[in-house]
C-alpha positions as CSV (number, residue, x, y, z in Angstrom):
1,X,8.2,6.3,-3.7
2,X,7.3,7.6,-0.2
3,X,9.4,10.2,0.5
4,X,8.1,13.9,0.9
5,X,4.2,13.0,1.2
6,X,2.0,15.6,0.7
7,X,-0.5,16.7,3.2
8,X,-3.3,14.1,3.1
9,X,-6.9,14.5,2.0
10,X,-10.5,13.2,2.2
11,X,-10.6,10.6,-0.6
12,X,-14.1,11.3,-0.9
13,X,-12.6,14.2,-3.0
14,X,-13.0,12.0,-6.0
15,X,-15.3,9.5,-4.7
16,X,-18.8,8.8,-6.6
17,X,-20.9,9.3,-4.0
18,X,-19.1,12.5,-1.9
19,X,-21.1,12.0,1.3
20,X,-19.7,8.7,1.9
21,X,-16.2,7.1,2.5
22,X,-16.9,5.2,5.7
23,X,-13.1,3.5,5.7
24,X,-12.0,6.7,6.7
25,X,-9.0,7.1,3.6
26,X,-7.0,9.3,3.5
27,X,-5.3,11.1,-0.1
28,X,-1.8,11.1,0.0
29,X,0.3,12.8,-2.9
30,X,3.9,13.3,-3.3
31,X,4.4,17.3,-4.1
32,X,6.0,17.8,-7.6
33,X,4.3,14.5,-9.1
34,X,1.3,14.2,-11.0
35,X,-1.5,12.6,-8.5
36,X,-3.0,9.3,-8.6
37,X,-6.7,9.6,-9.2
38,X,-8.6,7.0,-6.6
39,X,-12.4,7.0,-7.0
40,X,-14.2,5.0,-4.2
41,X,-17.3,3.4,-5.8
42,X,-20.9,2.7,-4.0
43,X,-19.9,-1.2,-3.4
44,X,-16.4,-0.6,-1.7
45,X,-14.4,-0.9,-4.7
46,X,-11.3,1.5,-5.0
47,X,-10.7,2.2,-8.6
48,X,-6.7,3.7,-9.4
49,X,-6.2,5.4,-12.4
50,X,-2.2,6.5,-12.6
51,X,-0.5,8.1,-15.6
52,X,2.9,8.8,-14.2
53,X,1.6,9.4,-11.4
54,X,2.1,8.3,-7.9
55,X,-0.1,8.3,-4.7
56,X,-1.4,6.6,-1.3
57,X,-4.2,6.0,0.5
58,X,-3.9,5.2,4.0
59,X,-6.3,4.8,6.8
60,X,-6.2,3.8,10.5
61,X,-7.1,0.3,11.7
62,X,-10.0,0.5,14.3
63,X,-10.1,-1.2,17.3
64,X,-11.2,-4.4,17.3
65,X,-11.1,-4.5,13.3
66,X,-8.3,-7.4,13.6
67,X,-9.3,-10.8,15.1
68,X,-7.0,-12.3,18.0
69,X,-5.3,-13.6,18.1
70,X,-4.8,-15.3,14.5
71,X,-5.2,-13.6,11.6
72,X,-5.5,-13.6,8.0
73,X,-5.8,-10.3,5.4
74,X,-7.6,-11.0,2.2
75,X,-8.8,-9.0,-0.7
76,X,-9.3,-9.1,-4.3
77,X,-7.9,-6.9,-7.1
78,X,-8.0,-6.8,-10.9
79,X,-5.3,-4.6,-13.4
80,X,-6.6,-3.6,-16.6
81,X,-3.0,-1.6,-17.9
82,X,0.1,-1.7,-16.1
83,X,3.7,0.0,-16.6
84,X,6.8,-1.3,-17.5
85,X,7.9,-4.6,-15.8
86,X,10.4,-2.9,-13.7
87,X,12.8,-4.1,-10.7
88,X,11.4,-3.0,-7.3
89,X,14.8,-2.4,-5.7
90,X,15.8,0.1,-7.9
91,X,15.1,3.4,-6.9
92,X,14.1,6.0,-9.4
93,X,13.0,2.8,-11.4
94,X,10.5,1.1,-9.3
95,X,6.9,1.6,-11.3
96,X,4.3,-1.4,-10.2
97,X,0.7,-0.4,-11.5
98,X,-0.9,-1.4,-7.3
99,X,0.7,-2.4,-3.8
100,X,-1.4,-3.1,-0.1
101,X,1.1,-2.2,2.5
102,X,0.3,-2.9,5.9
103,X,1.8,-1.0,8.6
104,X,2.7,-1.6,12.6
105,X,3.4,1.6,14.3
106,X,5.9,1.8,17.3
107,X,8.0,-1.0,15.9
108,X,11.9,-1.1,14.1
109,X,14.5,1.2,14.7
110,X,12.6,4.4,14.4
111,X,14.3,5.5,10.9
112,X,13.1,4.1,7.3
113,X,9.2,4.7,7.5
114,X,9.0,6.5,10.5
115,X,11.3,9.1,9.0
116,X,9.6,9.2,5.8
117,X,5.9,9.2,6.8
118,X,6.5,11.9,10.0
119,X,7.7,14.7,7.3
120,X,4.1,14.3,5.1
121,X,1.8,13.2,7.5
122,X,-0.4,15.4,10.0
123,X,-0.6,14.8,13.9
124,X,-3.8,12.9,14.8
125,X,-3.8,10.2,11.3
126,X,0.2,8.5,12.6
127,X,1.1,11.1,15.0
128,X,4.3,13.4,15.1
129,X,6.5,11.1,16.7
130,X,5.6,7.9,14.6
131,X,8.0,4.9,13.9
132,X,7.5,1.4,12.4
133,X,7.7,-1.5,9.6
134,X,5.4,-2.2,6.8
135,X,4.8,-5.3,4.5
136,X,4.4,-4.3,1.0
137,X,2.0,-6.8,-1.1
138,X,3.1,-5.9,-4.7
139,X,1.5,-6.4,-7.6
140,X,3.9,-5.7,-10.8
141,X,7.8,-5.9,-11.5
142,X,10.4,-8.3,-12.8
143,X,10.4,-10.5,-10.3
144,X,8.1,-13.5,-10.3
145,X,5.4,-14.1,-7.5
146,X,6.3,-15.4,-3.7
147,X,9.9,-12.7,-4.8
148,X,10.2,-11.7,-0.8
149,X,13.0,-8.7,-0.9
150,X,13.9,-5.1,1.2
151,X,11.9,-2.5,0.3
152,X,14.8,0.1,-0.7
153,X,12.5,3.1,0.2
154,X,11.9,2.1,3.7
155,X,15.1,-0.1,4.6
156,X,15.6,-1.3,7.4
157,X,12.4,-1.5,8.4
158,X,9.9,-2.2,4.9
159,X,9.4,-5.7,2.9
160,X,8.6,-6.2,-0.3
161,X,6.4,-9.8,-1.0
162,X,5.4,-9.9,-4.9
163,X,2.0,-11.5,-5.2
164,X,1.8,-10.7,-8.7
165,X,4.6,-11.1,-11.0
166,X,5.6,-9.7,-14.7
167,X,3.2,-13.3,-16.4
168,X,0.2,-12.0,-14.1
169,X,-3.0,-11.6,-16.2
170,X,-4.5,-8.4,-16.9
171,X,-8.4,-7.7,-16.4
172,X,-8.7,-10.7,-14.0
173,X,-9.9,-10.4,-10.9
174,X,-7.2,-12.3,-8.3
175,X,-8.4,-13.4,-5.0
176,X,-5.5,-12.4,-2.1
177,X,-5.0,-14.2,1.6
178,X,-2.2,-13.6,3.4
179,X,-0.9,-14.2,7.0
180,X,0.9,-11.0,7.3
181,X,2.4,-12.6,11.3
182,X,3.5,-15.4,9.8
183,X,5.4,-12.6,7.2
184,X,5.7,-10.2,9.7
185,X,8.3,-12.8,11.6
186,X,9.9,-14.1,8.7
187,X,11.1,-10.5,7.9
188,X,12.3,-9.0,10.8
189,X,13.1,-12.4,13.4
190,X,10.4,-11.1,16.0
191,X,6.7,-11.6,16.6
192,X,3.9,-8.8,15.1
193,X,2.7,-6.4,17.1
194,X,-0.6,-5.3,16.1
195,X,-1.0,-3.8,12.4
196,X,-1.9,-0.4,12.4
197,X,-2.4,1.2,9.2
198,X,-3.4,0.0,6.0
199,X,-2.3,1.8,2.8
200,X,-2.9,1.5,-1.1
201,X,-0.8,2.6,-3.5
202,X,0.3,2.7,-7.2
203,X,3.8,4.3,-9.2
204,X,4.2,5.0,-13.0
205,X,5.8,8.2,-12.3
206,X,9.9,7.1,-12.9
207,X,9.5,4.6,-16.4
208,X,5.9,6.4,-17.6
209,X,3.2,4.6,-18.8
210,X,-0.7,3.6,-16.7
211,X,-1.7,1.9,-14.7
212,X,-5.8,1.1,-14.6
213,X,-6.7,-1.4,-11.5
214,X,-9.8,-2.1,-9.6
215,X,-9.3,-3.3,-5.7
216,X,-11.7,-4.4,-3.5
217,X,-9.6,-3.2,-0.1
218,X,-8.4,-5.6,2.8
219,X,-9.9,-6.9,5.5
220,X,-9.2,-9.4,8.1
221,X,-10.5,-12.6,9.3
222,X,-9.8,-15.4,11.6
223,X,-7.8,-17.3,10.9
């Protein structure tokens, strides 16, 4: 779910040390739903705690944070509980316990994520006039891993590529690397522009149930 995003706020909200979120996250919740609780620990780990809940973080790329010009995103994660396997182009059924989206402002058709994020978000963290695409890295569903399929939420201009299917094993940590260009192209038919945004999320607000995960965020390397 991203429609009608909250204002965000500091994650360091609910951080354990309150003087320091150096990433720069952002809190987004959706108004009407139960929040997601994100704690960011001393070592960089984001902790996500959701009881039908649902909620984002999202923070701005920095210049110079992406090599060029190849490059891979990697990152580890563990889930502890999950919700119900459920199918991820169903709207109003679509509950995965953790997803890394990766945004690229100023590209697609202007409607799909652009709409959706310029109602919630505040000028100066994607700007009043934003518009662009994002690659969803899901972990959770019915469908099994390497599952590419439209994001129904952000259509045309969102993809959803399941990492982690309904067989994946709980309290492990998984090792990620991706080559979002390389996904970028094969979902839309043109070459990346630069990624943006990156954004963590997790749903258990439409089935019920938790979701408990530990995710040590993205970052990017050469590739």
């Amino acid at each position: 779910m991203l429609a009608a995003l909250a204002m965000p706020r500091p994650v360091h909200a609910d951080t354990t040390d309150p003087a320091r979120d150096p990433a720069g996250w952002q809190r987004l919740d959706v108004p009407g739903r139960a929040p997601v609780r994100f704690c960011l620990l001393s070592d960089g780990v984001v902790t996500i705690d959701a009881e039908r809940a649902v909620g984002f973080l999202l923070r701005p790329i920095a210049p110079g944070e992406v090599p060029s010009p190849g490059y891979r995103m990697v990152w580890r994660w563990c889930v502890m509980a999950t919700p119900p396997a459920s199918d991820a182009t169903a709207i109003g059924a679509d509950d995965r316990p953790a997803s890394v989206h990766l945004l690229f402002a100023g590209a697609g058709s202007g409607g799909g994520l652009g709409a959706v994020l310029r109602r919630g978000l505040r000028r100066g963290l994607l700007g009043s006039a934003f518009s662009g695409r994002a690659l969803s890295y899901v972990w959770g569903g019915r469908a099994p891993a390497g599952t590419v399929m439209p994001n129904p939420h952000l259509a045309p201009d969102g993809i959803l590529l399941v990492r982690k299917g309904p067989d994946a094993p709980l309290g492990t940590w998984c090792d990620e690397r991706v080559d979002p260009a390389s996904d970028y192209r094969a979902a839309f038919g043109d070459a990346a522009p630069p990624p943006t945004h990156l954004a963590l999320s997790a749903d258990t607000d439409d089935l019920g149930g938790r979701a408990a995960v530990a995710l040590l965020p993205p970052r990017f390397v050469a590739g």
